[in-house]
C-alpha positions as CSV (number, residue, x, y, z in Angstrom):
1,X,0.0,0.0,0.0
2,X,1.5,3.3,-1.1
3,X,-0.2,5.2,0.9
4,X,0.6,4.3,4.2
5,X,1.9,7.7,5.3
6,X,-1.2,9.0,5.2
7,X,-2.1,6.4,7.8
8,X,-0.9,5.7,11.8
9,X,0.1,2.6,12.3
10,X,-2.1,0.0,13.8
11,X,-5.2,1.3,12.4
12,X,-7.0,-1.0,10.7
13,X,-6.6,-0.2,7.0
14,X,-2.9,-0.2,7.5
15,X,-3.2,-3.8,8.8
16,X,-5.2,-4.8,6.2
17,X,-3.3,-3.9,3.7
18,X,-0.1,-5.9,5.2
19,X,-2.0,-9.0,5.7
20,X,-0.5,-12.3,4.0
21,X,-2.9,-13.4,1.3
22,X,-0.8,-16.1,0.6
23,X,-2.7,-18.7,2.2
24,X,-6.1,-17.5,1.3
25,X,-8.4,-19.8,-1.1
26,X,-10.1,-18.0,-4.0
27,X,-13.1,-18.2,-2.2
28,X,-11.7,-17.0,0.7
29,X,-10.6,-13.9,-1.1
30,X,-13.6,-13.3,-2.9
31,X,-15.0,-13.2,0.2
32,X,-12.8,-10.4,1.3
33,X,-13.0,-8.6,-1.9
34,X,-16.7,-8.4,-1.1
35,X,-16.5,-7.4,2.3
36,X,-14.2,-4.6,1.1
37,X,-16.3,-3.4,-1.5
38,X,-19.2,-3.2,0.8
39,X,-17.0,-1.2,3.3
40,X,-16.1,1.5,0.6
41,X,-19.8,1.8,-0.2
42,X,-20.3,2.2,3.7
43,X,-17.7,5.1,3.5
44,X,-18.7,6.6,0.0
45,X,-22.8,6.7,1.8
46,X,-21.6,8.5,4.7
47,X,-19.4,10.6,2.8
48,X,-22.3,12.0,0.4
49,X,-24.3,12.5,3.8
50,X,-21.6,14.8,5.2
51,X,-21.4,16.6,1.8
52,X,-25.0,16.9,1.6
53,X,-25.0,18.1,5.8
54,X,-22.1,20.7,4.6
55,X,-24.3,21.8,1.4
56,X,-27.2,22.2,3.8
57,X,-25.3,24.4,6.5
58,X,-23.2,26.3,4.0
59,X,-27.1,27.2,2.3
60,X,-28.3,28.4,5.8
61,X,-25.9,30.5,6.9
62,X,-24.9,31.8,3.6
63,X,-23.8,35.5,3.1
64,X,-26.2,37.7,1.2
């Protein structure tokens, strides 16, 4: 992963990204292909609420 400076170590996507896949089945790791796809659409859905929540507040208290 290239982008582990953007990262602490120890958190989670750091570890996951160091893990031996090695020994993993192709089931096994479409398994975890699928778990991490449905974890960046987890993100990607509570990044568009945030945007949406910043859209609404920037609207509000917008400067005439």
């Amino acid at each position: 992963m290239d982008d582990e400076d953007d990262f602490k170590p120890g958190e989670p996507i750091v570890e996951i990204g160091r893990e031996d896949l090695d020994p993993l089945s192709l089931d096994e790791l479409d398994k975890r292909v699928a778990r991490l796809r449905a974890e960046i659409v987890r993100v990607e859905a509570h990044k568009a609420g945030k945007s949406s929540h910043l859209s609404a507040a920037d609207a509000l208290f917008k400067k005439s």
